[in-house]
C-alpha positions as CSV (number, residue, x, y, z in Angstrom):
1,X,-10.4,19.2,28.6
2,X,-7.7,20.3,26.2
3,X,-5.5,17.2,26.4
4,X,-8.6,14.9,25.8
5,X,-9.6,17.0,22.3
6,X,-6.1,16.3,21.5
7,X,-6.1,13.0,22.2
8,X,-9.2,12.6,20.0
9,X,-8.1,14.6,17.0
10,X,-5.0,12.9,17.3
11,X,-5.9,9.5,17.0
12,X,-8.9,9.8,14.0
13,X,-6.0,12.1,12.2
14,X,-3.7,8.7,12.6
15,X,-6.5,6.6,12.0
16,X,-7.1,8.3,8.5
17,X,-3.6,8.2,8.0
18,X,-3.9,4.3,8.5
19,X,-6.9,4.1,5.7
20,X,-4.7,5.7,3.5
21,X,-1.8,3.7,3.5
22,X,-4.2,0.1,3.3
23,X,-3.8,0.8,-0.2
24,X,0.3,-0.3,-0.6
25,X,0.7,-3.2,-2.9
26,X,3.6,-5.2,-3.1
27,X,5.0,-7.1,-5.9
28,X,7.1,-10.1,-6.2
29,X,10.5,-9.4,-6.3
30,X,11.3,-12.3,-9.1
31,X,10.6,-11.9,-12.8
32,X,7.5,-12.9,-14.6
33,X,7.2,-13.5,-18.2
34,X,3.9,-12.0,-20.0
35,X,2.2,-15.2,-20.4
36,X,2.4,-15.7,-16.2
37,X,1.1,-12.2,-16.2
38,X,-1.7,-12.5,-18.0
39,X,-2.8,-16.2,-16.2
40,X,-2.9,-14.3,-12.7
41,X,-5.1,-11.8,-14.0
42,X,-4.2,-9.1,-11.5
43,X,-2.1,-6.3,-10.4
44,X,1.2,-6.5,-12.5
45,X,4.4,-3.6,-12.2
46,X,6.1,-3.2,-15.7
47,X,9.9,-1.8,-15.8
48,X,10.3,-0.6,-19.3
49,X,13.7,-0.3,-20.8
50,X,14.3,3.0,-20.4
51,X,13.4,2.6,-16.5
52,X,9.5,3.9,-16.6
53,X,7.6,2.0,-14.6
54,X,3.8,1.0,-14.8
55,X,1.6,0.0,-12.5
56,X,-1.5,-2.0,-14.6
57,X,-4.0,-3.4,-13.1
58,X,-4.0,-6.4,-15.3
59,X,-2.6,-7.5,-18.8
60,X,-4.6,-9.2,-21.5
61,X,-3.5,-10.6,-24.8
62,X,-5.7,-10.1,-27.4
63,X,-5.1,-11.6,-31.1
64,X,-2.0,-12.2,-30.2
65,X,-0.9,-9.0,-29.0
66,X,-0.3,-8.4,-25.3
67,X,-2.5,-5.2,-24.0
68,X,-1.8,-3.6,-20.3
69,X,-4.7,-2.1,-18.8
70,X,-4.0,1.5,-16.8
71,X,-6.1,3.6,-15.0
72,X,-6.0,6.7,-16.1
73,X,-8.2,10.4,-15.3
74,X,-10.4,9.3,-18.2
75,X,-11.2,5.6,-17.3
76,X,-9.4,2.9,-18.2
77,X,-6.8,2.6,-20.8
78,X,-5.5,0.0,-22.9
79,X,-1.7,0.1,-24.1
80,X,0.5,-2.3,-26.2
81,X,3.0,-4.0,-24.9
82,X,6.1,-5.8,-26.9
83,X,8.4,-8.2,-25.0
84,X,11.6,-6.4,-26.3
85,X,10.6,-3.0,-24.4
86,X,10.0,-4.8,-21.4
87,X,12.8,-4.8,-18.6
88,X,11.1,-6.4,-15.6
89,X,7.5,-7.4,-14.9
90,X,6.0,-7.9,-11.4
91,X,2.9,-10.0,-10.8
92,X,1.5,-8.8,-7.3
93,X,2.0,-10.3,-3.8
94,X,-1.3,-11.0,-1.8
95,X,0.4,-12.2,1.1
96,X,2.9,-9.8,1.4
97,X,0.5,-6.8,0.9
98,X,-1.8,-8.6,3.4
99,X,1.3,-8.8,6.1
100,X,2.4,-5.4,5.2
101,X,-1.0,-3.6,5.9
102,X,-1.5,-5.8,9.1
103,X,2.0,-4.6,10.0
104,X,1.3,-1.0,9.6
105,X,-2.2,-1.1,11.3
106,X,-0.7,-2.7,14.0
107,X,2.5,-0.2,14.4
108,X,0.4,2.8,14.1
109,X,-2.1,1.8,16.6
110,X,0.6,0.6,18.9
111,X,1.9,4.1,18.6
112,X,-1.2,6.1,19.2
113,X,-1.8,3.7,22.8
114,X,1.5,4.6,23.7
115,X,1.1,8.1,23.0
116,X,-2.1,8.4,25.1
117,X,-0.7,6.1,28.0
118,X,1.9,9.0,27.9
119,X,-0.2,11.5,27.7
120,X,-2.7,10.1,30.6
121,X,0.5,9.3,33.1
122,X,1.6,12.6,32.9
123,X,-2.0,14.2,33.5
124,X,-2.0,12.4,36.2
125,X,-1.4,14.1,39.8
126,X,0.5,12.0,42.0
127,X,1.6,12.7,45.2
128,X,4.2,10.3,46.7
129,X,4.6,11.9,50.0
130,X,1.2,11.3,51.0
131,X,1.2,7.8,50.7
């Protein structure tokens, strides 16, 4: 009876484990320039030059002035952004945040049935010298 709670709270506590890490994005790895950023209209990853990194959920220019949206405690902010502070910007990956999820879905579960095979085989009484 003990071995199958386990084996239940085991797999929901991987299971929520698994919700938790569908949220990864990843980003292209090459450069984008503001103007790509703001025609995709998505998830971008800023490098500043001093190495502080942002994660907006989209960029918008505005009068002429480039403006990236961040989620904050208080909502949604908007901050301004200038080319010349800019290091690096990241337009985000749908298909490799897709493959990435699938991949960790699939590892974890893979894991937990091989955990409970392991678990069940060794429950298991078998007597060779009877047979």
């Amino acid at each position: 009876m003990k071995i199958n709670d386990f084996k239940s709270k085991f797999a929901s506590l991987l299971l929520a484990f698994l919700i938790t890490l569908q949220s990864c994005v990843a980003y292209k790895k090459e450069t984008s320039t503001l103007d790509e950023a703001v025609a995709t209209n998505g998830k971008v990853l800023v490098v500043k030059t001093d190495d502080t990194k942002l994660k907006l959920t989209k960029i918008e220019q505005i009068d002429g002035v480039y403006y990236g949206s961040i989620k904050t405690k208080n909502g949604i902010e908007k901050i301004p952004l200038t080319e010349s502070d800019l290091k690096r910007i990241s337009v985000f990956d749908k298909t490799a945040s897709t493959w990435g999820n699938i991949g960790i879905i699939a590892g974890s579960l893979g894991v937990v049935f091989i955990i409970i095979v392991a678990i069940s085989v060794q429950d298991m009484d078998i007597n060779l010298e009877t047979l």
